[in-house]
ChimeraX commands (.cxc) that place a marker at each C-alpha (Angstrom):
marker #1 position 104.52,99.84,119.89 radius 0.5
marker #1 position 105.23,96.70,118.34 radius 0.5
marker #1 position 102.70,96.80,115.48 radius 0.5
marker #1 position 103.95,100.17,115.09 radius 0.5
marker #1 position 107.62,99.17,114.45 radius 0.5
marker #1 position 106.25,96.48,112.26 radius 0.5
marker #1 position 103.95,98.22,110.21 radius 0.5
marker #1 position 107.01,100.67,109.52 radius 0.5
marker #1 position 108.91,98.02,107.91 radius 0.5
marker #1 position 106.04,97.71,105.73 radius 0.5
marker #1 position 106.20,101.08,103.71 radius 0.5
marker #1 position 106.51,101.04,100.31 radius 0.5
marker #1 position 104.24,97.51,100.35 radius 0.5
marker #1 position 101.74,96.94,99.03 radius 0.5
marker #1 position 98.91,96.23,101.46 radius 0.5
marker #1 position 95.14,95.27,101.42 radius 0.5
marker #1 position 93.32,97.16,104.21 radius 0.5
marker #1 position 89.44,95.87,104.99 radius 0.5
marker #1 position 87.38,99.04,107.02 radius 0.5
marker #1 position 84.65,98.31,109.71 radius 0.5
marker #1 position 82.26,99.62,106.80 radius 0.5
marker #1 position 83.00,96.34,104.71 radius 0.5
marker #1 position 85.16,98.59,102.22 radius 0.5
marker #1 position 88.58,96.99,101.11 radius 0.5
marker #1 position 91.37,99.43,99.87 radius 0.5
marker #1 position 94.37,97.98,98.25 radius 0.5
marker #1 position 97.83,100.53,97.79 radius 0.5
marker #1 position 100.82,101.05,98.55 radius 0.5
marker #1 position 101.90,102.06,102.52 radius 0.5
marker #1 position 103.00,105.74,102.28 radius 0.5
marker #1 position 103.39,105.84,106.35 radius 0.5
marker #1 position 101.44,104.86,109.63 radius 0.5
marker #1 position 101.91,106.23,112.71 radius 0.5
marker #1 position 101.82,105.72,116.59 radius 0.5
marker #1 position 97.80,105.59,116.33 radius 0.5
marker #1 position 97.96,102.93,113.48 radius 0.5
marker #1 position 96.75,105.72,111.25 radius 0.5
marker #1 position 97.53,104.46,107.37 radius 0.5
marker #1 position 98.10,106.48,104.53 radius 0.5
marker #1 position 97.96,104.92,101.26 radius 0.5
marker #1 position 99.32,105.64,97.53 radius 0.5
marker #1 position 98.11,104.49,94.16 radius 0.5
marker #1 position 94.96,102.90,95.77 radius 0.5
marker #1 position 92.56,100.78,94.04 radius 0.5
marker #1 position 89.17,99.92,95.68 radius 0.5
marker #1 position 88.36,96.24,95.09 radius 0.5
marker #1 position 84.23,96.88,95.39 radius 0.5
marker #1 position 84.36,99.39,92.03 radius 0.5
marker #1 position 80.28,98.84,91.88 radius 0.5
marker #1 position 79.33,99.81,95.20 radius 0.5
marker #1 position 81.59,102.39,95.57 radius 0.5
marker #1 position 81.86,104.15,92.37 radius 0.5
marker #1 position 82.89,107.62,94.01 radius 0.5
marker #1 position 86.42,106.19,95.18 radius 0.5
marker #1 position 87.21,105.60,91.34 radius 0.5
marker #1 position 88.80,108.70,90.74 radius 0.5
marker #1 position 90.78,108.87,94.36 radius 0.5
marker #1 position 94.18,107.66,94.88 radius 0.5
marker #1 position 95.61,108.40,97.47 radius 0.5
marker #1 position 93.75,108.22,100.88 radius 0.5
marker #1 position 94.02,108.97,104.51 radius 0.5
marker #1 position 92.92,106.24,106.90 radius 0.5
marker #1 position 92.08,106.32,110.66 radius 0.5
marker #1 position 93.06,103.25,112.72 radius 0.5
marker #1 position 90.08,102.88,114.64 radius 0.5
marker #1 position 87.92,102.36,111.37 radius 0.5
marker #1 position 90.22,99.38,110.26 radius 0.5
marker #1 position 88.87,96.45,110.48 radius 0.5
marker #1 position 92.02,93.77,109.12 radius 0.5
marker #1 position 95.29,94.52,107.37 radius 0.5
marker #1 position 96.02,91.64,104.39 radius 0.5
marker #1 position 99.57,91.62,104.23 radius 0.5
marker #1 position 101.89,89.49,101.26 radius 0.5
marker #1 position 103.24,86.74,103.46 radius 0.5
marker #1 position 107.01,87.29,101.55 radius 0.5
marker #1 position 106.80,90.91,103.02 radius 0.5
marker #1 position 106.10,89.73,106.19 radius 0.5
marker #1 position 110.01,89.17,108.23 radius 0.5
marker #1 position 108.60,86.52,110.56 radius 0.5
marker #1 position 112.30,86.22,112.32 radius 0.5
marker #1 position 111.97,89.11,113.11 radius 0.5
marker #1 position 108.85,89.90,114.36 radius 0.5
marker #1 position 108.92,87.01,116.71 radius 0.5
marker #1 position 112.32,88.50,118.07 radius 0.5
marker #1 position 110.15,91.65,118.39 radius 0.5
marker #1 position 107.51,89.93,120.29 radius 0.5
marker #1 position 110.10,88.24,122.81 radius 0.5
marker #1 position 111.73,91.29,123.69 radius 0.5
marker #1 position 109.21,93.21,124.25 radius 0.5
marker #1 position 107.49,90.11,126.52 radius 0.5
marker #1 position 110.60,90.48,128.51 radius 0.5
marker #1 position 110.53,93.89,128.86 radius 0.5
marker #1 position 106.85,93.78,130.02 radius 0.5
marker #1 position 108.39,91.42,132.71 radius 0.5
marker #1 position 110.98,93.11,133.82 radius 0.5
marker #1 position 108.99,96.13,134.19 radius 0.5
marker #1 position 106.41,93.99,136.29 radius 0.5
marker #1 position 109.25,92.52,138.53 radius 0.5
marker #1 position 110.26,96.37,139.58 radius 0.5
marker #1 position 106.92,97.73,140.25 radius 0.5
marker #1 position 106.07,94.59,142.63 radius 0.5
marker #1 position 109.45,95.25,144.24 radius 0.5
marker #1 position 108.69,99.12,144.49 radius 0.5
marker #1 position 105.10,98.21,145.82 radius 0.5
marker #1 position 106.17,95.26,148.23 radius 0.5
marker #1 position 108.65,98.27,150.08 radius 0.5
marker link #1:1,2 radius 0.2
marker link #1:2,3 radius 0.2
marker link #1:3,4 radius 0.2
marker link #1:4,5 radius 0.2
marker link #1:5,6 radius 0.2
marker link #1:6,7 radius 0.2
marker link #1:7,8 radius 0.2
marker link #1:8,9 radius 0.2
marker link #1:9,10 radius 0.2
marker link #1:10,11 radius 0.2
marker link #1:11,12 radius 0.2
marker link #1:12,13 radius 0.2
marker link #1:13,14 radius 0.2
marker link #1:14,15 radius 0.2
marker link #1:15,16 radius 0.2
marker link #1:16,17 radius 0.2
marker link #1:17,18 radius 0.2
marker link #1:18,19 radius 0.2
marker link #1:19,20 radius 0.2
marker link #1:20,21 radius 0.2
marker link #1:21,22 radius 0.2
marker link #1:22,23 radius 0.2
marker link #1:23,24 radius 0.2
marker link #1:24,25 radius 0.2
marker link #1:25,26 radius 0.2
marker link #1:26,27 radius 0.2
marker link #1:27,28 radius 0.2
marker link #1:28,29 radius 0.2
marker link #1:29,30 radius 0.2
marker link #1:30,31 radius 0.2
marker link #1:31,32 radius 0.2
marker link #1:32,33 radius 0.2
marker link #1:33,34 radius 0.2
marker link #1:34,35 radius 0.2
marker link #1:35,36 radius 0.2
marker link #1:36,37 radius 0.2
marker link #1:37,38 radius 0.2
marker link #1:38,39 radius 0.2
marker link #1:39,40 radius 0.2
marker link #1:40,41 radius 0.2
marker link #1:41,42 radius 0.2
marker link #1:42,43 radius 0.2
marker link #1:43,44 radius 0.2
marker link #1:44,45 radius 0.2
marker link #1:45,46 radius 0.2
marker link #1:46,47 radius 0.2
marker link #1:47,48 radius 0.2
marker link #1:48,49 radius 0.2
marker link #1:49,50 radius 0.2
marker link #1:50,51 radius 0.2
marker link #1:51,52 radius 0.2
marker link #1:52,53 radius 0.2
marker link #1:53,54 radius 0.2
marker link #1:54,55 radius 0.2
marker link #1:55,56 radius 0.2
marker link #1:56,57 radius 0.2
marker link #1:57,58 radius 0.2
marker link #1:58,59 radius 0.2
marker link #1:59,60 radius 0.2
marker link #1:60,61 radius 0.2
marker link #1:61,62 radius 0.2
marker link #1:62,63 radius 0.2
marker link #1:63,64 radius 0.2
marker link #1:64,65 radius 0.2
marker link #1:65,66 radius 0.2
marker link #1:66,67 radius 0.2
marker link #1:67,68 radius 0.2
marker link #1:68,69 radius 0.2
marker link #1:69,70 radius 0.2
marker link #1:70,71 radius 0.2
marker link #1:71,72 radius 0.2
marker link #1:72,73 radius 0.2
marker link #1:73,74 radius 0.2
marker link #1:74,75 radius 0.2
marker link #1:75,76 radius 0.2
marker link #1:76,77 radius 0.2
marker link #1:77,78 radius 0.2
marker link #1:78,79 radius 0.2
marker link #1:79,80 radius 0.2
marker link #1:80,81 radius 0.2
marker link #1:81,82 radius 0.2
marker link #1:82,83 radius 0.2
marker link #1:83,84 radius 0.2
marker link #1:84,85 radius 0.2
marker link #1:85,86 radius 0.2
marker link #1:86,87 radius 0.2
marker link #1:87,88 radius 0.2
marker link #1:88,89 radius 0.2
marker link #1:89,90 radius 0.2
marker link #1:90,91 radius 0.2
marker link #1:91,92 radius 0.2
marker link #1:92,93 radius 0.2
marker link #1:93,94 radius 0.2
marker link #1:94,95 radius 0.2
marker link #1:95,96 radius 0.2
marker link #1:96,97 radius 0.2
marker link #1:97,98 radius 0.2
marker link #1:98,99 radius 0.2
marker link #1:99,100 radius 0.2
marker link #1:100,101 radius 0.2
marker link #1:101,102 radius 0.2
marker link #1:102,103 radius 0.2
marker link #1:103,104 radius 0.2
marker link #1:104,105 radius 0.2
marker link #1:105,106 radius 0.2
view
């Protein structure tokens, strides 16, 4: 969940998103959700030459499983927080380890 929360933060960006096909999209994050699917606004495809079919689209639909990277601006990137994200979420992971070895070692 926690690239989920992050990548919420993120609508509105402008993001770069690289598919498994070698196709890069850049646009704007309309939403994402719980499967890291993307939907993007005002896209621009930066291969115009080998794809010349995508001119004329723009706005797309993305699965998650056919991403390949997510190019983020670093100044839209809250690095605070996200490593505040990450610890709590480590220490939740604990926590709920601790009380299933309890539950198992009764």
């Amino acid at each position: 969940m926690l690239f989920f929360s992050f990548f919420k933060t993120l609508v509105g960006k402008e993001i770069t998103i690289e598919l498994k096909n070698n196709l890069s999209i850049k646009g704007k994050l309309h939403s994402v959700d719980q499967f890291l699917n993307i939907k993007l606004e005002d896209i621009q495809v930066l291969q115009p030459d080998i794809y010349p079919q995508l001119l004329s689209v723009k706005n797309c639909f993305i699965r998650g499983s056919v991403v390949r990277y997510v190019h983020l601006n670093s100044k839209d990137v809250d690095v605070e927080l996200l490593e505040d994200a990450t610890r709590r979420e480590f220490r939740e992971m604990k926590r709920t380890a601790a009380v299933t070895a309890t539950a198992v070692a009764k």
